[in-house]
Residue, then its C-alpha position, 0 to 999 in steps of 0.5 A: x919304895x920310892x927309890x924302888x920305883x925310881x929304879x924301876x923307871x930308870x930301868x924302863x928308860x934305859x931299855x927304851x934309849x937303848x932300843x932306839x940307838x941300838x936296835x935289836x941287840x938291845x932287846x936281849x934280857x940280861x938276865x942269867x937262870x941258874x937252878x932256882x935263882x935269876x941272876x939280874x944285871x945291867x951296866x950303864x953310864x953313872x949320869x943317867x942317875x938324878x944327882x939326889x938319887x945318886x947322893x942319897x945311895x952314895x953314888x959318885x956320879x960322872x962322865x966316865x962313871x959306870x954303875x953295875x946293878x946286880x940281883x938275885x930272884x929265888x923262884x917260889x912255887x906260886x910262880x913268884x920270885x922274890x929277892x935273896x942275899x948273894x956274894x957278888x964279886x968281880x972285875x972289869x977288863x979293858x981290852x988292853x987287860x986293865x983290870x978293875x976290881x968290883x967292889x959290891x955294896x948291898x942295898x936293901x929297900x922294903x920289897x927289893x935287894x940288889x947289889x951295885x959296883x962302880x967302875x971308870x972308863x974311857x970314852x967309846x970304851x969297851x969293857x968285858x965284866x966277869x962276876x961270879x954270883x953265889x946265891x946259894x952257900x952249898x952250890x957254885x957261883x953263877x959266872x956271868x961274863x958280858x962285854x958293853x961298850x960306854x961312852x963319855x956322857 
């Protein structure tokens, strides 16, 4: 639970820095609604990670270290969501056409589940991300592309 909360802050952080240095285009929820899934994503410096969070998880943290977070809500008929298993895949392009592959792990605490994949990059680089989220085995994946530009921290 503690970590869940830690995320949850870091979350909250993340928006609120990134509201004060980029203004409005900040404010967009990344979030994709497909059927009876949210498909929740962000992407951001390794850094903003405390050094005993990102050991306990795995993390390898670093300047030109990204972290991609990824989860998946079903919509129940209360109105409420709760977290379900997905296939997440994807890749991350340079805009020289570099590619890196994304490679998922699941992490699962008490009340959430989520999918983190851990990619480099340059400073003041811009990377395009391609996933495909498939919560459902009988339905297509979600295809989610977004591009985000990251610095050396």
């Amino acid at each position: 639970m503690k970590h869940i909360n830690y995320f949850r802050t870091l979350a909250a952080t993340v928006l609120a820095l990134g509201i004060t240095m980029f203004g409005q285009q900040a404010l967009a929820e990344q979030k994709v609604t497909q059927g009876k899934y949210e498909v929740h994503y962000n992407a951001f410096n390794s850094t903003f990670l405390q050094p005993n969070v990102a050991q306990s998880y795995g993390i390898k943290r670093g300047k030109t270290r990204g972290l991609l977070n990824v989860s998946v809500l079903e919509k129940q008929a209360d109105g409420s969501t709760k977290p379900v298993v997905a296939v997440v895949n994807g890749k991350a392009t340079n805009l020289t056409s570099q590619e890196q592959a994304l490679n998922f792990r699941q992490i699962r605490e008490t009340n959430a589940l989520y999918y983190i994949a851990e990619y480099a990059f340059t400073d003041d680089q811009v990377l395009r991300f391609n996933l495909q989220v498939q919560a459902d085995p009988n339905s297509a994946a979600t295809n989610i592309k977004f591009e985000q530009r990251f610095y050396a921290d």
